[in-house]
C-alpha positions, 0 to 999 in steps of 0.5 A: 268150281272150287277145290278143298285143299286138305291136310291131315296129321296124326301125332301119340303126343309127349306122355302116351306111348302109343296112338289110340287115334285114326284118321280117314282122309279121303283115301287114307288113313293115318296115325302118327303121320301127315298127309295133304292133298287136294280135292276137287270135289266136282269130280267125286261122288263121295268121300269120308274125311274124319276123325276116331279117339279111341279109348279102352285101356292098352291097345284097344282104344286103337283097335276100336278107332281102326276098325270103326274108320275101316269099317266106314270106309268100305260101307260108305264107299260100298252104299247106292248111289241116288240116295237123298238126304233122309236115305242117306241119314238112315243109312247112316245110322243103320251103319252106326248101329252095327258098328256099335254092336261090334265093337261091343261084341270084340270087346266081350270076346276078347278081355285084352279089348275089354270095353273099348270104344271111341269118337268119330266125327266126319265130314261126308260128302255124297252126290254133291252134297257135303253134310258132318256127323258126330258121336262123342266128343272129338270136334268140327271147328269152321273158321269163317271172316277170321272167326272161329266156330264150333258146329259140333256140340261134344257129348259129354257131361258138362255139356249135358249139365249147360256148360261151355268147357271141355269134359273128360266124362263123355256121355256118348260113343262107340262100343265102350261097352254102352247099351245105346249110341247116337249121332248127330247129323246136320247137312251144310250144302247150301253152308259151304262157301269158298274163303270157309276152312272147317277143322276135325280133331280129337280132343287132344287139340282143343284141350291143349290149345284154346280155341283163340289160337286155334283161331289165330293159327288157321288165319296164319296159314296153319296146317293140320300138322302146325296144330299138333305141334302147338298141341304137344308144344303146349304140353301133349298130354293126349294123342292129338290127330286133325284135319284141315280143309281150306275151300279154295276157288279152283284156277 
């Protein structure tokens, strides 16, 4: 039986003067702050750990990040149970969908919520099953055998043109005011091993800190809260919100 032991933190960063990011951890949410629990999965039957930058101009991007997570929660939460994986992907999808015309539609109402939108990328867990999703360009790292690895691909204009590196033109998120969104969504049950530590965060990390720290880091014990550190160390240009989640044999 194992055991995740989590640590989630949230910071506005050195330059901006509020947090457009949200996090969802287990069952809270943060924003300019740290949490840490452990879970032990055996127990559950479902959870949402994940992370939302929001984006849209003064105060909306915030709106938009917390609304997303809020609404996640309650409908992941709310779905049946006994779903397989291709039940479970098209729920998912449904619910995105929704959540996109939604926030649109705010932002059309409301000018001051004028095209916000943002990211999310999670870590789902359901019926003993644990799969990641991602829209946008916020990220999920796994660090295993000392060596760091980046299982989402950002949706953004490099990457569309084959570059490897980080771009502020994402090509894919939430609201925004975009006619169509997507998400990726990839089962890792069978991938999911004991020694493994997988990291969510927006890009606020990564484009602060390299992945080689990041990678150095999580081999020394860091926790979320030590990464947005070294983040607004290096500069804090942007929010900076991450998770970390340690698989652990349970004693």
């Amino acid at each position: 039986m194992n055991k995740i032991v989590l640590t989630a933190a949230s910071r506005v960063g050195n330059v901006r003067s509020n947090n457009e990011d949200m996090v969802l951890a287990f069952d809270r949410f943060i924003r300019s702050d740290i949490y840490q629990t452990v879970l032990s999965p055996e127990n559950l039957d479902r959870f949402v750990i994940g992370v939302a930058d929001g984006m849209g101009g003064h105060n909306a991007g915030e709106v938009a990040s917390e609304q997303v997570m809020q609404n996640l929660k309650f409908y992941y939460n709310d779905m049946p149970k006994g779903m397989n994986s291709d039940q479970l992907e098209k729920a998912m999808n449904n619910w995105l969908q929704s959540i996109h015309q939604l926030i649109n539609a705010r932002g059309h109402s409301n000018r001051t919520l004028c095209d916000m939108g943002t990211t999310l990328v999670a870590l789902l867990y359901y019926g003993h099953h644990y799969y990641w999703i991602n829209c946008g360009d916020s990220r999920l790292y796994r660090l295993r055998d000392g060596q760091l690895q980046q299982l989402t691909t950002d949706h953004s204009l490099v990457n569309e043109d084959g570059e490897k590196k980080h771009s502020n033109y994402i090509t894919n998120c939430i609201g925004a005011g975009c006619m169509d969104t997507y998400m990726d969504m990839t089962e890792i049950t069978d991938d999911f091993k004991v020694g493994d530590t997988y990291v969510l965060c927006s890009d606020g990390l990564n484009d602060m800190v390299p992945d080689y720290v990041i990678e150095k880091m999580l081999n020394e014990g860091a926790t979320a809260n030590d990464l947005c550190e070294e983040a607004n160390d290096a500069g804090g240009f942007d929010n900076v919100s991450v998770c970390v989640l340690r698989i652990e044999e349970q004693e």
